[in-house]
C-alpha positions as CSV (number, residue, x, y, z in Angstrom):
1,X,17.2,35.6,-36.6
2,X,19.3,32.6,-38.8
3,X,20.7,34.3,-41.4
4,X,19.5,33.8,-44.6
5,X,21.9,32.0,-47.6
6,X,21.1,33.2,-51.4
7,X,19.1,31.5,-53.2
8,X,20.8,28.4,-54.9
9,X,22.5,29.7,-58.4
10,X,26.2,30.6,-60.0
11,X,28.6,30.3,-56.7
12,X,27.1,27.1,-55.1
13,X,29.2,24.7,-53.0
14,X,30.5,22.0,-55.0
15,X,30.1,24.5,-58.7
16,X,32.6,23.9,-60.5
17,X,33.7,27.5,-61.9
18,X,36.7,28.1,-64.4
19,X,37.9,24.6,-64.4
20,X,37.9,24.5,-60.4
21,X,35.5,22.7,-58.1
22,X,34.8,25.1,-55.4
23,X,35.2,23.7,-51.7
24,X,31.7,22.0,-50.1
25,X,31.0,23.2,-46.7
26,X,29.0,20.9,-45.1
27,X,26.3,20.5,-41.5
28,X,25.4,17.3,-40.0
29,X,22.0,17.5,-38.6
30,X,19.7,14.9,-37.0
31,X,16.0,15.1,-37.3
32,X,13.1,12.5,-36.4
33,X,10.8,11.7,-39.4
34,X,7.5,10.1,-39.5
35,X,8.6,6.1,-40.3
36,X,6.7,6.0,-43.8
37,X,8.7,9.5,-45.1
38,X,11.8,7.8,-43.9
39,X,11.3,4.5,-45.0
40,X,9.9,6.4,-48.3
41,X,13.2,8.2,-48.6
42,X,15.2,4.9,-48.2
43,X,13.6,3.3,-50.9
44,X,13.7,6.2,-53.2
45,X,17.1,7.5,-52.4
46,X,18.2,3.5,-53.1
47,X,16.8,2.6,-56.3
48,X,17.5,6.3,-57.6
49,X,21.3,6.3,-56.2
50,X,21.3,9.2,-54.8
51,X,22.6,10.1,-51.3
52,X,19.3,10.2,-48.7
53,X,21.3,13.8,-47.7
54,X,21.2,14.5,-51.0
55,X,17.5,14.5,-51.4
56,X,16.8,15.7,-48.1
57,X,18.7,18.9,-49.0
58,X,17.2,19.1,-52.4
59,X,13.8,19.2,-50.8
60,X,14.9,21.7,-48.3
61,X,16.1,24.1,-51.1
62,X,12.8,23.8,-53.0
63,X,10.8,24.6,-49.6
64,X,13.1,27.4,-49.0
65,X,12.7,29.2,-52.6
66,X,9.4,30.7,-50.9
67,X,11.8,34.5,-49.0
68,X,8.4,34.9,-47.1
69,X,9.2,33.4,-43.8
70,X,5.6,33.6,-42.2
71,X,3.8,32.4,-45.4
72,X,6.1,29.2,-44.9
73,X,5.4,29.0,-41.3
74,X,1.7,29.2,-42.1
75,X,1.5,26.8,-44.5
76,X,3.6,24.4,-42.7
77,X,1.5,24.7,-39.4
78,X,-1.5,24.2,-42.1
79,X,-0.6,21.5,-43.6
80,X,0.0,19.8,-40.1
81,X,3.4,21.0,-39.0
82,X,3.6,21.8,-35.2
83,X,6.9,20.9,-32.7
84,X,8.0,18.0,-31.6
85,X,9.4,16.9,-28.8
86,X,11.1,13.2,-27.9
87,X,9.9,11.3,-25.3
């Protein structure tokens, strides 16, 4: 099992706490997206300057407020979710 990190609050990376910016830990990760989310997420993270990481991770946090891991999974392989695999 991946172990789980808190829910986003008081002590996240990059807080800055008693006048002190805390040190960001940081992953790189490469993932394939459909062409319209990515070119979606280009345009968006462009005009809105904002990092494309940034929103990715933003949107990550907000799927992973749900702590019911199979609920997710269910609702992901509902809404169309399934494994991919490159060719």
């Amino acid at each position: 099992m991946i172990p789980r990190k808190a829910a986003p609050g008081p002590g996240d990376p990059g807080e800055v706490q008693n006048g002190t910016r805390r040190t960001v830990r940081i992953a790189t990760v490469s993932h394939t997206l459909d062409s319209d989310v990515a070119e979606r997420l280009r345009y968006f993270a462009f005009r809105e300057r904002i990092s494309e990481s940034a929103v990715i991770e933003f949107a990550l946090r907000a799927l992973f407020t749900d702590p019911d891991d199979a609920a997710l999974g269910r609702r992901l392989r509902d809404a169309g979710a399934a494994l991919r695999r490159r060719t």
